[in-house]
Every structure is written in structure tokens, then in C-alpha cells.
N, C-alpha and C positions, 0 to 999 in steps of 0.2 A: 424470584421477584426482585431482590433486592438488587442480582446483578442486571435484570431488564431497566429498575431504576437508573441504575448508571449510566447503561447503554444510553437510553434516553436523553440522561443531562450531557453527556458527553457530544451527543447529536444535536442537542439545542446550544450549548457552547460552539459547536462548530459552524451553526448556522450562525449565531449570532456575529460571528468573527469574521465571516466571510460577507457578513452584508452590510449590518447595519454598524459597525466600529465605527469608531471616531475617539471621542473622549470620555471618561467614566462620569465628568464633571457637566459634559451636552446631554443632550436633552434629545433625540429620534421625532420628528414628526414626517410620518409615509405620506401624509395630504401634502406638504411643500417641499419632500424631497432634499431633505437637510437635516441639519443640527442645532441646536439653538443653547446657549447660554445667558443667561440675565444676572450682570455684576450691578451688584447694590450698592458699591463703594463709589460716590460718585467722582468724575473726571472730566478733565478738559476736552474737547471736541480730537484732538490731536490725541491727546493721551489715549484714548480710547480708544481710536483707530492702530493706533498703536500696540496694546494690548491684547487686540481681536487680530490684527498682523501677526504676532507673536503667538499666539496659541493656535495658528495656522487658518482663522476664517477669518473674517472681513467685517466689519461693524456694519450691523443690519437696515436693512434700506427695505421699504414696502415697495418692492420692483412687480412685482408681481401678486394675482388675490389670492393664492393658498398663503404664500410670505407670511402676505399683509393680513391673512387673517389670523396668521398663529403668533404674530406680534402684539395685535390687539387682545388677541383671550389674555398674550402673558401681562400685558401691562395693566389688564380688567382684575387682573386678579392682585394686586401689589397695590397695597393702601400709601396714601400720601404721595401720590404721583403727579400732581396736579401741575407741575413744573415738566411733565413730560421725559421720555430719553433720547438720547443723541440720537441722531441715524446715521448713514451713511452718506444723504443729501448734501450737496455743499457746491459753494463757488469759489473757494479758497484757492482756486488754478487761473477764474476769470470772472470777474465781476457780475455779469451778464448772463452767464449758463450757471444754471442748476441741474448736476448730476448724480448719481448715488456713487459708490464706491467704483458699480462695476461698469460704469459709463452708461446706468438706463437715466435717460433726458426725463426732468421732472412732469414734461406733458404726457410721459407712456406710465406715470406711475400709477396705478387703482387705489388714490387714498383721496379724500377730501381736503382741498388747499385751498376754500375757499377764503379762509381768517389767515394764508400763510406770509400774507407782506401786511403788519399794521401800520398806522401811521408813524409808528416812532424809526419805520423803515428808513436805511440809509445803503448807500451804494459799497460799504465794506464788505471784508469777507462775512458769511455768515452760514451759518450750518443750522440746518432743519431738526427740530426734534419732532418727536410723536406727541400727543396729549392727548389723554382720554376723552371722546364725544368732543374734540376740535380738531380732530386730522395733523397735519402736516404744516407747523407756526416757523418761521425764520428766528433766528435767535444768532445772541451770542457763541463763537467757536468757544470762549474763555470763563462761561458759565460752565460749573462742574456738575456734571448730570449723571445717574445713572445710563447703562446703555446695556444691547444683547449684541452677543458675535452669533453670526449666522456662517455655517461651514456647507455648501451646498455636495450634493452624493453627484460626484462626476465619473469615479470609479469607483470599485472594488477598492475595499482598505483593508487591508491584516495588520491584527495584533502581534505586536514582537514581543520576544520573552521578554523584553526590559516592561511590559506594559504600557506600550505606545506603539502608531502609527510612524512614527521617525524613526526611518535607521539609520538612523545618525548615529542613535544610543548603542555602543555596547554592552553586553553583559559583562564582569571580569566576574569568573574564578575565584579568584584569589580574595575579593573582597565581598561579593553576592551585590555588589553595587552596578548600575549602571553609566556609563560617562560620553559624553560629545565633546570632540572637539569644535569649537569655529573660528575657522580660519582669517576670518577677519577681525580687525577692528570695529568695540565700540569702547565708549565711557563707560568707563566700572557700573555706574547706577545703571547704563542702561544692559549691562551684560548679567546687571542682577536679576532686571524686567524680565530679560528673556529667561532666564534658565527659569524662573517661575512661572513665567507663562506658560513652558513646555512642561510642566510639569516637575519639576526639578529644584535645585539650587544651585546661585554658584557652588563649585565642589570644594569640601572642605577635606581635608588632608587628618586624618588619625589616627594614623600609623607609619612606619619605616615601608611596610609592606605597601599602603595604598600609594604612598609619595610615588614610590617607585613604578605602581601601575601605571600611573598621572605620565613621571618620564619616558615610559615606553610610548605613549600615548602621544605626546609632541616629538617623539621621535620620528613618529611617521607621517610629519609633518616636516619636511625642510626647509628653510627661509625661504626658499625660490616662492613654496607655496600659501606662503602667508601673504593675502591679498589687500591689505593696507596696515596699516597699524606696527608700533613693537615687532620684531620678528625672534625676539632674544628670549620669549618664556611666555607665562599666558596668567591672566588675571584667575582668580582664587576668590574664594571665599570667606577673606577677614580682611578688615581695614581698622586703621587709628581713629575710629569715631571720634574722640574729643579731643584730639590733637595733644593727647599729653603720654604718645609713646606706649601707650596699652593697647594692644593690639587685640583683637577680640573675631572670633568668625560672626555669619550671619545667623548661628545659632543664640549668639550671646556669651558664649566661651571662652576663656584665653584661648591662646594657643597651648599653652600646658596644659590644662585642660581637656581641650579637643585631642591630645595623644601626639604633638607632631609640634614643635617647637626648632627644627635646623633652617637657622638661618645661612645666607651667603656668609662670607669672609668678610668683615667692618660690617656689614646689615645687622638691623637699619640705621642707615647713612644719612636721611634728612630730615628736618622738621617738615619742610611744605609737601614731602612726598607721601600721602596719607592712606596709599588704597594698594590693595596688596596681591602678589605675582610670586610663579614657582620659575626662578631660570632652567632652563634644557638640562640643568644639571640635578632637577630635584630638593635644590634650597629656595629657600624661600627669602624672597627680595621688595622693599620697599620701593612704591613707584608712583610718579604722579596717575592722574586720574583720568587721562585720555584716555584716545583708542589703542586699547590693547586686544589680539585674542582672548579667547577665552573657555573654560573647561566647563560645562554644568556635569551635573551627577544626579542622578533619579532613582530610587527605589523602583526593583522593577514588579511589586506587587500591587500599587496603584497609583493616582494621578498626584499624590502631595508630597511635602518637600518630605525627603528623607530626614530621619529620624539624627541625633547630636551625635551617636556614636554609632560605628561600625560594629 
């Protein structure tokens, strides 16, 4: 009986991985053919889209009445909404069109717009939120609102042993961690946005061992193919928070601490360089705040940041 149990969950994990994946942190609804998330930390019309970019869906837009009806249960069920959440709606491309995210024109939308221009209406950008029993209001992009990412089932998704849909992420060996490179430039804050969006963190370095993963890792990366940004090494996970040369990761750690304290040769070298990079050599270098690449790192047994230490 007991190995028929196995059998069984091993048959429901495989179904589950071969259909319905996505994220441990979404939500499955088979009426609209998707995934749903609902972040409660509220954000700017931008921010948000941004956010639902980065954890790979889209900020959600009542395009459609399955959508639009499993948008409405979720916000029917969340007290103090009365401010509504973002959507996907917006004209922040042209004054004059209102679209959702994935280009459906605001006349093909199935929601109530009756209240959606009020009088204190002006011709700026403005971006659409939801509100309960008033449909679809024009508002500020610059009001921070709660919103949901909606991740629509277009294929077939498999779960990777890092415990994601990305295989970006590899597993190492050596450390039971998993790690992405991205080969392009962003700003440190926003290379942090992402490795958390995906599930992850910037990666942080706590060991001689992991450094050395980190430089095999940008090893197979050569300048040619770093697509904007620094080509000389890849943003990390600590920076000089208060600017008085304590360097600390985004656990809250020193770096003595965290297990990995080799800096470069004179590093660090500036006061106004405050966010922090491994050069191709495996030390670690102080650097302004632009676009750098950058490394995240994920535990591969579920969607949150990995834990302070290896």
C-alpha cells in the first residue's frame, strides 16, 4: 500500500509539472487559463509592471470574462480596497488610446468603464485601476496601489531542479545553490528587483569555493557577449548602505560575516563608488551604481530568497 501511495504522488507530481507549473508563489485558475498573483505591497503604475516583467507575467488587465472574473473574486476578497489595483490599462505610449499590457483596445475589454474618465479627468498619462462594484476608474500612474501579475498557459512549462521555469538557473555541485548569469546591464537596485522577482537574490559569495563557482560562471561569458553595460566583472550582492565603507550583503551581513571577504588589490578605492562587483578574477571590487551585469542565486527547493549562509 504504502509503495502504491508513492506510486501515486509521484504520478500527481509528474502531472502537476508537466501542466500546470509556473510559480510556487501563483495561483492556477483552469477557468482563465493562467496564473495569478496578488502583491499587497503597494507600487507605482510603472513599478508594478515592472515587477510582473520580472517574475515573468504581465500586470493584469481584465482582457477577457474568465480574466476579468477571477480578478474580481480576488479583489472581492481583500478588505480595504476601496482605492482599487493597477491594471495593465494605460496610455502612457499615447494620450488618446487606452490599452492593456498585451495591446487589447479598452473598447474589447468585458468590464464596466462607465465612471472610468471623472471630471477631474485630464489629457496626461494615466493608468486604469480596478475598484470594487466601479469597474474600470482612470487614475494616477504615480499613485501606489496594490496590483496582480497575470502569467497566461501558452505552453507546456517544466520544473528545473533549481525549482523554476528558468533555465537560466544552474544548479552547482559544489555549493547545492543555484545561479544566472545576465548578460546585460542594469542599475544595482534594479539587478536586485530582478534576482527577487525570479525568485532569488542578488548572489552573495561565502566561500573561497562559491567565489570560484561565481568565476567559472562569468568565464563563460566573454566581453564580446556582454550586451551593454561593465564587461569587467558582474554586480553581487553587498553594497556600502551608508556610505561610511561597511560593506554589508543584502542579507545584512558583513562580508566577514557572509564567509568571503577578498577584495581586489587597493579595493575599495572610492568613496562615491558604493554598490558592489566580483572582477573575472574572483575579487571583489567596489563600483559605481550603473549598469552592470549581474549574477542572482536561488535555492533550488523553493521560490524565496536563499537563506545567509551556504
Amino acid at each position: 500500500m504504502e509503495v502504491l501511495r508513492g506510486v501515486v504522488v509521484l504520478i500527481t507530481v509528474s502531472i502537476i509539472q508537466g501542466s500546470n507549473v509556473f510559480r510556487s508563489d501563483y495561483e492556477y485558475h483552469a477557468s482563465a487559463g493562467g496564473w495569478f498573483k496578488f502583491h499587497k505591497v503597494p507600487a507605482k503604475w510603472h513599478d508594478a509592471r515592472l515587477m510582473c516583467d520580472f517574475e515573468g507575467a504581465v500586470l493584469a488587465s481584465p482582457i477577457n470574462v474568465d480574466v476579468t472574473d477571477v480578478l474580481q473574486n480576488i479583489i472581492n476578497k481583500i478588505e480595504h480596497l476601496s482605492t482599487g489595483v493597477h491594471t495593465g490599462v494605460h496610455n502612457t505610449i499615447s494620450p488618446v488610446v487606452f490599452n492593456s499590457i498585451e495591446g487589447v483596445p479598452l473598447s474589447a475589454l468585458p468590464v464596466r468603464t462607465r465612471d472610468m474618465f471623472t471630471e477631474e479627468y485630464s489629457s496626461g498619462p494615466h493608468c486604469a485601476r480596478l475598484i470594487p462594484q466601479e469597474g474600470l476608474v482612470a487614475g494616477s500612474c504615480s499613485d501606489a496601489l496594490p496590483y496582480i501579475c497575470y502569467k497566461n498557459k501558452t505552453a507546456e512549462l517544466s520544473m528545473t531542479e533549481c525549482g523554476t521555469v528558468d533555465k537560466g538557473y544552474q544548479l552547482s555541485a559544489k555549493t547545492g545553490h543555484c545561479y544566472k548569469f545576465h548578460n546585460y546591464g542594469l542599475p544595482w537596485s534594479l539587478a536586485y528587483l530582478r534576482c527577487i522577482a525570479e525568485g532569488g537574490q542578488l548572489a552573495v559569495i561565502n566561500s573561497a569555493v562559491e567565489a570560484n563557482v561565481l568565476k567559472e560562471l562569468l568565464a563563460r561569458y566573454p566581453t564580446g557577449l556582454i550586451k551593454g553595460g561593465y564587461a569587467g566583472g558582474a554586480f553581487l550582492g553587498f553594497h556600502d548602505w551608508n556610505n561610511n565603507n561597511v560593506w554589508r550583503t543584502v542579507n545584512g551581513q558583513t562580508l566577514e560575516e557572509a564567509g568571503y571577504a577578498n577584495w581586489g588589490v587597493t579595493q575599495p578605492d572610492s568613496s562615491v563608488q558604493n554598490c558592489g562587483q566580483m572582477f573575472r578574477s574572483g575579487q571583489l571590487d567596489d563600483i559605481g551604481c550603473a549598469k552592470v551585469p549581474f549574477i542572482c542565486e536561488k535555492h533550488p527547493n523553493n521560490i524565496m530568497p536563499v537563506p545567509n549562509n551556504v
